[in-house]
C-alpha positions in Angstrom: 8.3 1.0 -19.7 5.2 3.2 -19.7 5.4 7.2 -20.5 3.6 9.3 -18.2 2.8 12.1 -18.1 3.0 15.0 -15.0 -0.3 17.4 -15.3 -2.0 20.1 -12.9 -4.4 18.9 -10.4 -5.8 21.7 -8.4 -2.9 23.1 -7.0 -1.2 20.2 -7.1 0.6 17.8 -9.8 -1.0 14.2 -10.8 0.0 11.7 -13.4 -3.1 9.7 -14.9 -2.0 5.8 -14.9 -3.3 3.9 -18.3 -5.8 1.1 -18.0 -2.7 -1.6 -18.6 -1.3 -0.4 -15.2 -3.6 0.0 -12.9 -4.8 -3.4 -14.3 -0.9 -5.3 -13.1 -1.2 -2.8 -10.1 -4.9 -4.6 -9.3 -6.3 -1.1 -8.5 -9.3 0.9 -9.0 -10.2 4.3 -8.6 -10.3 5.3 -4.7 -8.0 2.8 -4.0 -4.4 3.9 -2.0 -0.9 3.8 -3.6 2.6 3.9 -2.7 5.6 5.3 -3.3 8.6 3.7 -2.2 12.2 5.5 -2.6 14.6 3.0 -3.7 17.9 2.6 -2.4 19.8 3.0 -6.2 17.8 6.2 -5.6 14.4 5.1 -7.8 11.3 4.9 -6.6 9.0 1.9 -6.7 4.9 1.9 -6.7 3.0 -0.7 -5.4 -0.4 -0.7 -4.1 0.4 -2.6 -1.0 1.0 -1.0 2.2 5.1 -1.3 3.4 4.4 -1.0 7.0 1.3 -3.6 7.1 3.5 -6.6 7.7 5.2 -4.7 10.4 1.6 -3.9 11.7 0.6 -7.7 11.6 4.0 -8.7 13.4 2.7 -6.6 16.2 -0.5 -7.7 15.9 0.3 -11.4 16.3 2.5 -11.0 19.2 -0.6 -9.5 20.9 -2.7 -12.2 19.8 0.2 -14.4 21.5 0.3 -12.5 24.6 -3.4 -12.9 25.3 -3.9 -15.9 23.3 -6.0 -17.3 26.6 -7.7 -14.0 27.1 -9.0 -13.6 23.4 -10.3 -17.3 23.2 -12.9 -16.7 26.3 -14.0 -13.4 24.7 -14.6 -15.2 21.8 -16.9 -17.9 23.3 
């Protein structure tokens, strides 16, 4: 478990993450975050986005779809 600590950002709150994490998380600065509420009530961070497989789902049914239609464009 890692201690953080809550401090003033502006007017806002911020919690500085130790070198250790953000090296598991992969991250840098400028890169995105989230916070994910767990159903036990918790919350989970990760630096991957949850809806991005739901985006890709999408995506590739497009791709399906007009599967014919994207292969002449790309010739």
């Amino acid at each position: 478990m890692v201690k953080l600590k809550v401090r003033k950002v502006g007017n806002s709150l911020g919690v500085v993450l130790p070198r250790e994490v953000t090296g598991r998380l992969m991250v840098s600065e400028g890169e995105s975050l989230f916070l994910n509420e767990e159903p036990q009530g918790g919350y989970r961070m990760t630096p991957y986005d949850p809806d991005f497989d739901t985006k890709m789902q999408k995506a590739r049914e497009i791709m399906g779809r007009y599967r014919n239609t994207l292969r002449a464009l790309s010739e």
